[in-house]
N, C-alpha and C positions, 0 to 999 in steps of 0.2 A: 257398379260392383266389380268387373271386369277389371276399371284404371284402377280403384283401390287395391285390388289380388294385387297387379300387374306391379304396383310401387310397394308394395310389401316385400314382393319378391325381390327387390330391387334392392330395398333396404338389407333385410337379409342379406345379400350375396356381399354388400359391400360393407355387410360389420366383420364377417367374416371369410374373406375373403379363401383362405385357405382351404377350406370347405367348399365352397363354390365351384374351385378349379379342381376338387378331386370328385367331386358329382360331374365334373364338364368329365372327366375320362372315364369315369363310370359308365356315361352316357353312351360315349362314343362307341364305348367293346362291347356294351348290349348292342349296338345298330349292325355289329359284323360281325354278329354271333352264327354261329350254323344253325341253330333253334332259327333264327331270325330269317336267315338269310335264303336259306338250303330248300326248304320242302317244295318251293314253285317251279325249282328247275329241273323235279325228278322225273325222267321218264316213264312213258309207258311198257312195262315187262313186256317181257319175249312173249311173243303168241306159243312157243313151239322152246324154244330155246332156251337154256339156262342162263343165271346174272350172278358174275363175279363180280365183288367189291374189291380193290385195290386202292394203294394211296402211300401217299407221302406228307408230310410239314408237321407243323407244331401244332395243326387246328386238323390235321388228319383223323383222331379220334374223335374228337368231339362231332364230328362232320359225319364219320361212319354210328357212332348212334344214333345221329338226325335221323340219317336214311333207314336203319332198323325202326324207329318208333313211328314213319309214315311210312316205309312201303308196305306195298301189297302183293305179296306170294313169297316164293325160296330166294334164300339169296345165303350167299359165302364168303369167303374172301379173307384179307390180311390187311391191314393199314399199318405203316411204320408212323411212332410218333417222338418226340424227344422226352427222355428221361423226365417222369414227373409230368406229364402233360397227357398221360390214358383217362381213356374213359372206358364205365362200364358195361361194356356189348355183351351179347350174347351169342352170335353169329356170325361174328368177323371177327377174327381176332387181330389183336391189338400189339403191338412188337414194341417195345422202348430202345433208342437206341441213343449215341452221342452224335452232339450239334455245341459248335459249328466246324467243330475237326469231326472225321467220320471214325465210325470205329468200326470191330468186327461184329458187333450185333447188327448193326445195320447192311454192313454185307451181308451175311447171310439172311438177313429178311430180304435184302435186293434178289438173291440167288432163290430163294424161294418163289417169290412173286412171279420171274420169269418161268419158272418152272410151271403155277399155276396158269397161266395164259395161253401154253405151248397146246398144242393140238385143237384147241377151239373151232368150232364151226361158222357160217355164218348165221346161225338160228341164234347164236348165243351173244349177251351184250354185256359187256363191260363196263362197270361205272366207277370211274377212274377219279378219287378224292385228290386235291392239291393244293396247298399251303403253301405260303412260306418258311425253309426250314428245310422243304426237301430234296435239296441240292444235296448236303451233308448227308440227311438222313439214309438216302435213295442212292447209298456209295453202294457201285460196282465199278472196279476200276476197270479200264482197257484191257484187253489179251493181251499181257506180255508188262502187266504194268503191277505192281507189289500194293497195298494198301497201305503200306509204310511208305510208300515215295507219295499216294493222293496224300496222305497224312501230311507230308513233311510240304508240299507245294499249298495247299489248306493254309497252314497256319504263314505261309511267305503271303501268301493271298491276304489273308486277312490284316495283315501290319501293313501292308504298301500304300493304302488307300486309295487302291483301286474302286471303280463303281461297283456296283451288283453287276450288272450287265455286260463289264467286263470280266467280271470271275466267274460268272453263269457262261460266258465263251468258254472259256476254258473246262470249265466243268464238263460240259458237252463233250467236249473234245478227248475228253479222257474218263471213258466212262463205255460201259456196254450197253447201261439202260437210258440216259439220257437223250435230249436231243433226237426225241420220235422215237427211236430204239425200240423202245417197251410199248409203242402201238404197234409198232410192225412185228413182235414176236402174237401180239393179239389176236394179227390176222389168221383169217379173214372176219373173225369176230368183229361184229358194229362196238364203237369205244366209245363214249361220252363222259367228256371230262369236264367236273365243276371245281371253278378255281377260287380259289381267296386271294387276290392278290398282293404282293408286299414289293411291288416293282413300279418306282416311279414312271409316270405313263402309258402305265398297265399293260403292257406288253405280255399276252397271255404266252409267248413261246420263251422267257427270259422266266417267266414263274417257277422256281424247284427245276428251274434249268428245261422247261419244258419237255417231259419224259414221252408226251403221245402227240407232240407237234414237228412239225418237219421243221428245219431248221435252215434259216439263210445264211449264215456263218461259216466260216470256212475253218482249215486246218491252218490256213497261211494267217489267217487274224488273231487266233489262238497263239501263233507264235508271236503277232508282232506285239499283242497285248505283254505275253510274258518277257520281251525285249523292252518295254517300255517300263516297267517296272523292275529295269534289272533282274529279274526272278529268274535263278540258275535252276535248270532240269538235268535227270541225268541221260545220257545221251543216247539211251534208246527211246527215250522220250519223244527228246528231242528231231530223231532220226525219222520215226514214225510220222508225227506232224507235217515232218518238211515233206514225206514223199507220202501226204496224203492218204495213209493206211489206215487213218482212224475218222475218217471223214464225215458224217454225217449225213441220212435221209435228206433231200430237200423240198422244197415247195412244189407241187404240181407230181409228186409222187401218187401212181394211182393207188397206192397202199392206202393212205388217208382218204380216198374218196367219202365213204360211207360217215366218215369219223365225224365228230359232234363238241364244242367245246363251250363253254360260258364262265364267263367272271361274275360269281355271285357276291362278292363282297370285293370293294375298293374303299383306298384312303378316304375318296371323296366323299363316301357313305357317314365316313363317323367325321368329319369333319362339317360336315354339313346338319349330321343329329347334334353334336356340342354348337353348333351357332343356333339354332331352333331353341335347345335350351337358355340360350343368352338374350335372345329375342324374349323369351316368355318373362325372363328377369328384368327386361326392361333396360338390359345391355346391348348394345349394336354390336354385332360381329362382323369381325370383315376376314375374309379367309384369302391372304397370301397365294397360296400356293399348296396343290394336293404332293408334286411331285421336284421338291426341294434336293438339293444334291450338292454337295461339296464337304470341306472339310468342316465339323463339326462348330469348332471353336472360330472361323472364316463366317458361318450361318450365325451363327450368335452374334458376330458384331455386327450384322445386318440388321437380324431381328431388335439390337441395343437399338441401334443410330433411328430406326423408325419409332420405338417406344418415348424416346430421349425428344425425338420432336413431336409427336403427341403430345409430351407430359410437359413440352415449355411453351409449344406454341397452338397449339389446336389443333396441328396438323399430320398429315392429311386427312386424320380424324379429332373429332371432338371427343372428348369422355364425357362419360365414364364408356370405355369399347374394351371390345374383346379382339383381339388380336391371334388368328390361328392361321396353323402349317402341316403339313405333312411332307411325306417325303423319305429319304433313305441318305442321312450324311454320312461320313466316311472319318475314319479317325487314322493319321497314319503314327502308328504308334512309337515314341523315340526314347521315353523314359519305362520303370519298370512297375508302375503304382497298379490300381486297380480301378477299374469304371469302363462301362460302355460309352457309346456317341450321345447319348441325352444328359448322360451327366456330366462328359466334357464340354456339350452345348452349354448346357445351364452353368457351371462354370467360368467359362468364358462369357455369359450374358451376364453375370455378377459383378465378373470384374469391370465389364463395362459399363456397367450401368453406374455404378459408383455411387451407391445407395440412394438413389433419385427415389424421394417420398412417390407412392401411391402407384408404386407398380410391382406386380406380383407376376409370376412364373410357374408351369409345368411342363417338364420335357419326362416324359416317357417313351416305353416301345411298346405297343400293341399287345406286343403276344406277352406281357408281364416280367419279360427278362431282357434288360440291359446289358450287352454282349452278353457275357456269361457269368454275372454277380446273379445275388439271388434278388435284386431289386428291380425294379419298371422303371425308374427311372427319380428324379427327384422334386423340392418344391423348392423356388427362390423366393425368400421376405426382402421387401429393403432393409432390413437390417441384418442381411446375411452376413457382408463381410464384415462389421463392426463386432458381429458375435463370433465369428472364427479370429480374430487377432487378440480379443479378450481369452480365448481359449489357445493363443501361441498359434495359430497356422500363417502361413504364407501362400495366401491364394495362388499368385501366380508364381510361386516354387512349384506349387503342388500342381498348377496345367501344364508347365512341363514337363513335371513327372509322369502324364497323362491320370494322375489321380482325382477324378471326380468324385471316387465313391467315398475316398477318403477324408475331403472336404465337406462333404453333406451328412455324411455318415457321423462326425463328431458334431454336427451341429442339431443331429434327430430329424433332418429333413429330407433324408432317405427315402422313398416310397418303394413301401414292398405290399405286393398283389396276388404274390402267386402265380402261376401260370395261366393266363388268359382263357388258353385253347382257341382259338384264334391270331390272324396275323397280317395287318393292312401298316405293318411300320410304325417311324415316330410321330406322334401324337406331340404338339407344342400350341400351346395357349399363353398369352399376355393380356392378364389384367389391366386396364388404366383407371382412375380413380381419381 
């Protein structure tokens, strides 16, 4: 009974294939839900002491009602989330602000938050939410530093195609709460931070720029990162950096002695729940890589060239397989279209795939918004680019225009989800068949 379920499912997934790989993402964002994820890593309350909630990212609310619907006693606090991505607390309240340029909502929910944690004792404990998301969200700029210069160095960030990890440097660096900052105003209060992470190799002090971890990075890497991206500062900026005034907390700080920190949700969670589902289908999965990196449309010819010799030669899988990834690609932006890094991946996997029968595609982002369009990401048919040239497009006009969203978007292969509330990155699956 078991093989007959197991080849029904099987049948299924590959009449319809399209369906399949949107149950695979489905799957994945329930494995790295906060409902999910959250309730095994809450502490035990203060004997004595009161509990602040604080927090930052896009899975920030959703994370502080977990903790209101299982803890047990008083609790307070503020979580910053991005526009569109609250939930509804009763106890902590909830800030919206802009992502992934910051704005001034989100400053003044930074200036609050600090203010909340000032005076604390040690009876009292901290429990400090973190997502991906709240670099931007969690904007306090340096002393001496405008919100209109993070702004304007933000959006230089975000076109260069730099890594996460190199623009979380930098963030650190110019910021008053990042970069451990906002443990050390906690003190001596005990902090415990739960993270979701959206940082290839999960680096929990690179997460939202790591706000209550000491940091090993300096002020001289911060500049040579913004030198290697050409990225002009204005030169108090500048100034400050070189002669180390905005330095950051480091390791072996006895300020974080008492401190607490865990990654409850990672990439490899939901990639690991969508091959379980593929497994149950009677499809093999084989998973790439949790923590993929490069430029988007560079990852897609990779992901082509493996799919291309599966689908001629067997290898180095047989099908019918599933094919997944994760990871954080980088898009350095030259033309002036519309789409985040999943739909210039899937783009770029179209083009090369060059409509090769019996291979299907989804590139999404976790937290349900692709840069900043209002879609997850999209789906590729083999018959993608044959139906965009019947309808006048020029695929690869349109990837150098960096237009993904414009090419899936005329073709209704768009995926829109809504805001996740959660956030472990881009999610990519390949069907073979």
């Amino acid at each position: 009974m078991v093989f007959q379920l197991m080849g029904l499912q099987s049948m299924l997934s590959l009449n319809n294939p399209r369906q399949f790989l949107i149950d695979l993402y489905s799957t994945a964002i329930t494995a790295v839900s906060a409902e999910k994820c959250l309730p095994p890593y809450l502490p035990m309350p203060p004997e004595k002491g009161r509990t602040f909630v604080i927090g930052a990212g896009k899975g920030a609310a959703a994370m502080a009602k977990t903790v209101e619907d299982h803890w047990k006693g008083e609790i307070s606090g503020l979580v910053v989330t991005r526009y569109g991505h609250g939930a509804d607390t009763k106890y902590i309240e909830v800030v919206e602000a802009a992502h992934p340029v910051p704005d001034e909502a989100g400053r003044q929910a930074a200036v609050r938050i600090m203010e909340m944690v000032r005076g604390l004792t040690e009876k009292d404990l901290v429990l400090c939410l973190i997502s991906g998301g709240g670099s931007a969200l969690l904007s306090l700029p340096a002393e001496g530093m405008t919100l209109g210069q993070k702004q304007d160095i933000s959006r230089a960030l975000l076109r260069s195609g730099a890594t996460i990890s190199e623009i979380n440097c930098i963030r650190k660096h110019l910021s008053q709460i990042k970069g451990g900052r906002l443990a050390l105003a906690c003190a001596p209060a005990r902090v415990v931070t739960l993270m979701i992470s959206d940082i290839p190799g999960d680096d929990p002090g690179i997460i939202a720029s790591g706000p209550t971890l000491p940091d090993p990075t300096t002020c001289a890497d911060a500049l040579s990162i913004l030198r290697k991206y050409q990225i002009e500062v204005p030169e108090n900026i500048r100034e400050h950096l070189e002669n180390g005034a905005w330095e950051t907390p480091k390791p072996g700080d006895s300020r974080f002695a008492r401190n607490e920190s865990y990654i409850i949700a990672k990439a490899q969670d939901a990639l690991e729940a969508a091959a379980k589902m593929a497994n149950m289908a009677n499809i093999t999965p084989y998973i790439l890589s949790n923590s993929i990196e490069g430029e988007a449309r560079d990852i897609a010819l990779m992901h082509a060239a493996i799919a291309k010799q599966v689908a001629a030669h067997g290898q180095p899988f047989s099908k019918p397989c599933l094919i997944i990834s994760g990871g954080e690609t980088t898009v350095t932006v030259r033309g002036n279209g519309r789409g985040g890094r999943n739909t210039e991946f899937l783009l770029g996997f179209a083009i090369a795939m060059e409509e090769l029968p019996g291979v299907y595609a989804i590139a999404c982002d976790t937290d349900g918004i692709d840069g900043s369009e209002d879609n997850a990401g999209a789906l590729y048919m083999p018959d993608s680019l044959s139906r965009a040239v019947k309808k006048g497009m020029n695929a690869k006009a349109l990837l150098e225009n960096n237009d993904g969203y414009g090419f899936f978007s005329v073709l209704d292969d768009l995926f829109v989800t809504g805001p996740s509330r959660t956030n472990v990155n881009d999610f990519r699956a390949i069907l073979i068949i």
